[in-house]
Every structure is written in structure tokens, then in C-alpha cells.
Backbone as CSV, one residue per row, in Angstrom:
resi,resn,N_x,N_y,N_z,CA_x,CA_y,CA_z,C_x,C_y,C_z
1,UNK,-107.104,-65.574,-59.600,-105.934,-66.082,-58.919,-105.950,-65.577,-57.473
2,UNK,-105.813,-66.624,-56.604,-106.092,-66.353,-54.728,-104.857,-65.692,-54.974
3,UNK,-103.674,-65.265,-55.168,-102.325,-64.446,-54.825,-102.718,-63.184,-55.171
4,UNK,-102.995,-62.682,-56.437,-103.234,-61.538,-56.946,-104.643,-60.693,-55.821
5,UNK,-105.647,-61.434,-55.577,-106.859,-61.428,-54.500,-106.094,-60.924,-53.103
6,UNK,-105.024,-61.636,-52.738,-105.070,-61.395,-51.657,-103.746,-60.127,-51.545
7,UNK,-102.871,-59.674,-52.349,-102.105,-58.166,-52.846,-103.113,-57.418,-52.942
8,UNK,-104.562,-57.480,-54.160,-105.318,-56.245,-54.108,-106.242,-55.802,-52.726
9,UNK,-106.496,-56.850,-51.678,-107.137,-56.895,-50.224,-105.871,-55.894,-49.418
10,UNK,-104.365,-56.890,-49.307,-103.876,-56.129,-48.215,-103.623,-54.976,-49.072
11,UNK,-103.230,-54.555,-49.966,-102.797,-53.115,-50.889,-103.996,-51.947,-50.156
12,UNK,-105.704,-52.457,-50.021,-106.363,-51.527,-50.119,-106.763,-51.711,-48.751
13,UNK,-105.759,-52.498,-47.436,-106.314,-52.449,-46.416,-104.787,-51.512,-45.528
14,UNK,-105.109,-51.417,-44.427,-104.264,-50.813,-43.811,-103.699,-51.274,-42.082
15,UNK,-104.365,-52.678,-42.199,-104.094,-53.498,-41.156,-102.674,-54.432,-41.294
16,UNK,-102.343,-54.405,-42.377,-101.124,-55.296,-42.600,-100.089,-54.462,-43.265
17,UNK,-98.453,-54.816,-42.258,-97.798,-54.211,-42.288,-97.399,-54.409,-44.123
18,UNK,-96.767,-53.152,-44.646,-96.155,-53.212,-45.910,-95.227,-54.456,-46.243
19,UNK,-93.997,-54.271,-45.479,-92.923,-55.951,-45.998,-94.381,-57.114,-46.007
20,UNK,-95.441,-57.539,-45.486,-96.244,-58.583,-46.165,-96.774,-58.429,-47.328
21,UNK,-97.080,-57.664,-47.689,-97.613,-56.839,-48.673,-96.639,-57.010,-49.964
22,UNK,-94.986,-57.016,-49.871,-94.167,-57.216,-50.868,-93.657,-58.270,-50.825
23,UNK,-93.825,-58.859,-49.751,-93.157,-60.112,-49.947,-94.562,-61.368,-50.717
24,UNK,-95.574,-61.018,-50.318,-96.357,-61.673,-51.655,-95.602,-60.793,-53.028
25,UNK,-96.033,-59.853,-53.006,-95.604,-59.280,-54.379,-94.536,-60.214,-55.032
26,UNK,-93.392,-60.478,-54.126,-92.136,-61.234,-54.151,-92.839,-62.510,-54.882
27,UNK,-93.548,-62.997,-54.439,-94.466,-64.723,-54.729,-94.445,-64.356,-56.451
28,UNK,-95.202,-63.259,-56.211,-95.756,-63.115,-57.537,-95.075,-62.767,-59.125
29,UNK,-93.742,-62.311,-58.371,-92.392,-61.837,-59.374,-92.051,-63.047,-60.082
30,UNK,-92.138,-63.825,-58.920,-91.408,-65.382,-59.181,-92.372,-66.113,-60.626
31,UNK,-93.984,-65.692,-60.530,-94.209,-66.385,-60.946,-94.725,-65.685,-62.440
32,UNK,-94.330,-64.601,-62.591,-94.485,-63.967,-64.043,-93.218,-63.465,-64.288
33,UNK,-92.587,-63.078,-65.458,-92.181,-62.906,-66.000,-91.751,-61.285,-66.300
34,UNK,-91.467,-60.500,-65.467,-91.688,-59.262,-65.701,-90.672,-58.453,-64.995
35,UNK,-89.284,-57.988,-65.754,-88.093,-57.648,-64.536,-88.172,-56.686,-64.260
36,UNK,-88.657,-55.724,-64.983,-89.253,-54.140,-64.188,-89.714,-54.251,-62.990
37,UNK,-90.838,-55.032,-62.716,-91.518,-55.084,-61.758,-90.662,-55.830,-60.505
38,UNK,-89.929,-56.946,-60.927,-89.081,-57.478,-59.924,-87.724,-56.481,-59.575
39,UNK,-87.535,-55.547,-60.738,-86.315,-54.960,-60.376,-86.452,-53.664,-59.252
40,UNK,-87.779,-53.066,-59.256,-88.439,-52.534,-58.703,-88.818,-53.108,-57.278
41,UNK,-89.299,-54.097,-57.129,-89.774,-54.982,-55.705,-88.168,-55.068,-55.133
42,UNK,-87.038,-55.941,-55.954,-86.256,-55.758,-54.908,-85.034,-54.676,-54.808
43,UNK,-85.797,-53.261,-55.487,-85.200,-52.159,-54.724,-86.125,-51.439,-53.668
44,UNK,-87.463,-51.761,-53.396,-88.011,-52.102,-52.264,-88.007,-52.391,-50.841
45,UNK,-87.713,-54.014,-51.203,-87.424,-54.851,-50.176,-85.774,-54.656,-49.807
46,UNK,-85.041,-54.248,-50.543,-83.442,-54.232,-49.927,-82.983,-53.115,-49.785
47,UNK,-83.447,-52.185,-50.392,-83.315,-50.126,-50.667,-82.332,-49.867,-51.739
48,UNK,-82.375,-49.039,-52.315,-82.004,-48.514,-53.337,-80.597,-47.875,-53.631
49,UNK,-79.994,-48.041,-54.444,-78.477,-48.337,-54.290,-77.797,-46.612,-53.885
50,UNK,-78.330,-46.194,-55.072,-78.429,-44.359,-54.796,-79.440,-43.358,-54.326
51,UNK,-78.723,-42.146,-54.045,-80.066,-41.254,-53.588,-80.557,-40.939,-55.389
52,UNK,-80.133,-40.922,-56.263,-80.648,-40.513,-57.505,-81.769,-41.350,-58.390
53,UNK,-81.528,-42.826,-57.499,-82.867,-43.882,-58.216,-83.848,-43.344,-57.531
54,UNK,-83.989,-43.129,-56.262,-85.014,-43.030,-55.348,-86.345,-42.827,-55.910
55,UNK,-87.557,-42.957,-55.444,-88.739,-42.258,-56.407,-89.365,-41.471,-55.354
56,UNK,-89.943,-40.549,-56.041,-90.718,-39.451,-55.256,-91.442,-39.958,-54.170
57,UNK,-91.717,-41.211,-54.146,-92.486,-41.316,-53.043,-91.462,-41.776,-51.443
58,UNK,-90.327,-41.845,-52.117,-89.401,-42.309,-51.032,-88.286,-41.324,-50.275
59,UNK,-89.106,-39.919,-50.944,-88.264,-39.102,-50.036,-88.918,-37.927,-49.602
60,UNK,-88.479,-36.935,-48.578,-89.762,-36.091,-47.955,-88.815,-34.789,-48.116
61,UNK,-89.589,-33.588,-47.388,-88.790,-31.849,-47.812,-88.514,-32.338,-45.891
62,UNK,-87.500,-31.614,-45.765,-87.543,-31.469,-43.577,-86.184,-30.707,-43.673
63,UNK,-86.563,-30.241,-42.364,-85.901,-29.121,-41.977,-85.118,-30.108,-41.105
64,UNK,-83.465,-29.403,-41.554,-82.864,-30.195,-40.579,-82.281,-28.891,-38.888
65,UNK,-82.195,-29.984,-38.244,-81.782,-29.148,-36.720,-80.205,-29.205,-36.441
66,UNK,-79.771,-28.648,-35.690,-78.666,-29.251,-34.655,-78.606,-28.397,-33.423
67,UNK,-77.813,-29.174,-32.275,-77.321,-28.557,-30.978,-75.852,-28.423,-31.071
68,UNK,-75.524,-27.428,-30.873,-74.157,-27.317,-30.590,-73.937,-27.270,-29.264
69,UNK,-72.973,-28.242,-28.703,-72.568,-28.249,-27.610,-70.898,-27.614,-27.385
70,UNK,-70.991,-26.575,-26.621,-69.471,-26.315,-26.093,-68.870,-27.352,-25.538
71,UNK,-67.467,-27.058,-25.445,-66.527,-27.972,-24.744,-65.745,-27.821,-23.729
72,UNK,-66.048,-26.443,-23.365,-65.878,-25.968,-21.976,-66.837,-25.689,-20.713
73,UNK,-67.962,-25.674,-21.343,-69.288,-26.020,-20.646,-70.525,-27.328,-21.280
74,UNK,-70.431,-28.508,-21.480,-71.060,-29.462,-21.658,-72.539,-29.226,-21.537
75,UNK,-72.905,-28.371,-21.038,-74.496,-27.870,-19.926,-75.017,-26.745,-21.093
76,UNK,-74.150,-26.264,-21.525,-74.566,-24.989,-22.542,-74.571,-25.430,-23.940
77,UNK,-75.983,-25.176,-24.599,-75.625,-25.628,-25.966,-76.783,-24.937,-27.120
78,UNK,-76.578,-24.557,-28.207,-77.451,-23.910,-29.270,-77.786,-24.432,-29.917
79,UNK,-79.442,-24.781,-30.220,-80.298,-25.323,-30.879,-80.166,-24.465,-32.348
80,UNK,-79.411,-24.945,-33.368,-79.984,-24.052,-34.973,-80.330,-24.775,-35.681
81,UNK,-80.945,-24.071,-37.060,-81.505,-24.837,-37.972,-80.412,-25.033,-39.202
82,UNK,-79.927,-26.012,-39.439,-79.131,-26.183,-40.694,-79.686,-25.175,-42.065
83,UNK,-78.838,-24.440,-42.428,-79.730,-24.230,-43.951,-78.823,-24.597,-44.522
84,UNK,-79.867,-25.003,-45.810,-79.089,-25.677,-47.161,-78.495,-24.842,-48.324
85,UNK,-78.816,-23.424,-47.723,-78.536,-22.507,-48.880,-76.591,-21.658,-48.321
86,UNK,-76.858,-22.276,-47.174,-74.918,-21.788,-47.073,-74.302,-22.747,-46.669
87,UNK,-75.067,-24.589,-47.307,-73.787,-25.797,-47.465,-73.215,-25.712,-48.819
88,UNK,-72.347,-26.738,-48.884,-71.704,-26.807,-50.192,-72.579,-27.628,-51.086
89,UNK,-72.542,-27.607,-52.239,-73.923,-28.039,-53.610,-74.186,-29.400,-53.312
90,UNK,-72.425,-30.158,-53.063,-72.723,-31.168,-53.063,-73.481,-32.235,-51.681
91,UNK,-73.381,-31.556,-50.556,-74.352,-31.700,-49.330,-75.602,-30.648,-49.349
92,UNK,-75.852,-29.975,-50.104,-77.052,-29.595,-49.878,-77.964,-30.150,-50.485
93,UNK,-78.278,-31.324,-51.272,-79.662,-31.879,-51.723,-79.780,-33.243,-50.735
94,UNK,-79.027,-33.703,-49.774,-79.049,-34.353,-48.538,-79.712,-33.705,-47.924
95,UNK,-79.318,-32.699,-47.528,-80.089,-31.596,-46.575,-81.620,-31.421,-46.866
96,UNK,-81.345,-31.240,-48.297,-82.968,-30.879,-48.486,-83.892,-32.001,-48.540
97,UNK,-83.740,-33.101,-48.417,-84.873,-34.433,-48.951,-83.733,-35.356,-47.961
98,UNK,-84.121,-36.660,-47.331,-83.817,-37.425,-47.015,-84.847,-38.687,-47.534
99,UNK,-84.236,-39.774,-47.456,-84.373,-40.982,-48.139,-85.786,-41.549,-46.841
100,UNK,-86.817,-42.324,-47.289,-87.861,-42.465,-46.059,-87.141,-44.063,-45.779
């Protein structure tokens, strides 16, 4: 099948952006029978409703930053690093992983 041929080409090439890449996939949902796989493609193509579906491959470890800027001097301001270990439970697994 030329559809399936041309998913396993761009899959193992790296010249073509990903959305082409699923939106055949998309072709191919249509034409089998298989809702895992479509339910999967279009949490993909549209993103995923929660941070708790997410799959490992869609989220990374990073350090988050901030500047604090005063408000009596605009010009003066402190670069820190957020830690996740003195937010509250329920913002700290935001902190730790963000969605790619």
C-alpha cells in the first residue's frame, strides 16, 4: 500500500515536518478501523485534554527561572530559580515537567 510506504519513508526521514507525517497517519485512521490508534492521532494533532494523559514522550524535567522586578526601581531586578520543593503539591508537578 503507497500510504503505509510513504508514513514508513517520512517516519524514518527527518526532512519532513511531523504535522505531515500525522496528517497521512490521519488518511490512514480513516481508512482502518482502529480507535486506539485514531484516539491517539487526534490527541496528537489537537493536544491532550490533561496534563495526566500526556505520554512520556510529551513532557521534559527543566528548571524553571524568574526575574523579579521591583516597583520602585523598574532597572533593578533578581534572576532566581523557582524550586518545586517549597511550592504547594498541587503546582509543583507543573513545575517539574512541562507539556512539549
Amino acid at each position: 500500500m503507497a500510504l503505509i510506504d510513504d508514513i514508513i519513508e517520512m517516519a524514518s526521514s527527518d526532512k519532513e515536518p511531523i504535522g505531515n507525517l500525522l496528517r497521512k497517519c490521519l488518511i490512514l485512521g480513516r481508512q482502518i478501523p482502529n480507535e486506539k490508534f485514531r484516539a491517539w492521532l487526534d490527541n496528537e494533532l489537537d493536544g491532550y485534554n490533561s496534563q495526566d494523559e500526556l505520554p512520556s514522550y510529551q513532557t521534559f524535567r527543566c528548571v524553571n527561572k524568574g526575574l523579579l522586578v521591583g516597583l520602585a526601581d523598574p532597572f533593578v531586578g533578581y534572576s532566581i530559580t523557582l524550586s518545586a520543593i517549597t511550592t504547594r503539591q498541587e503546582v509543583r508537578k507543573l513545575l517539574a515537567t512541562w507539556p512539549c
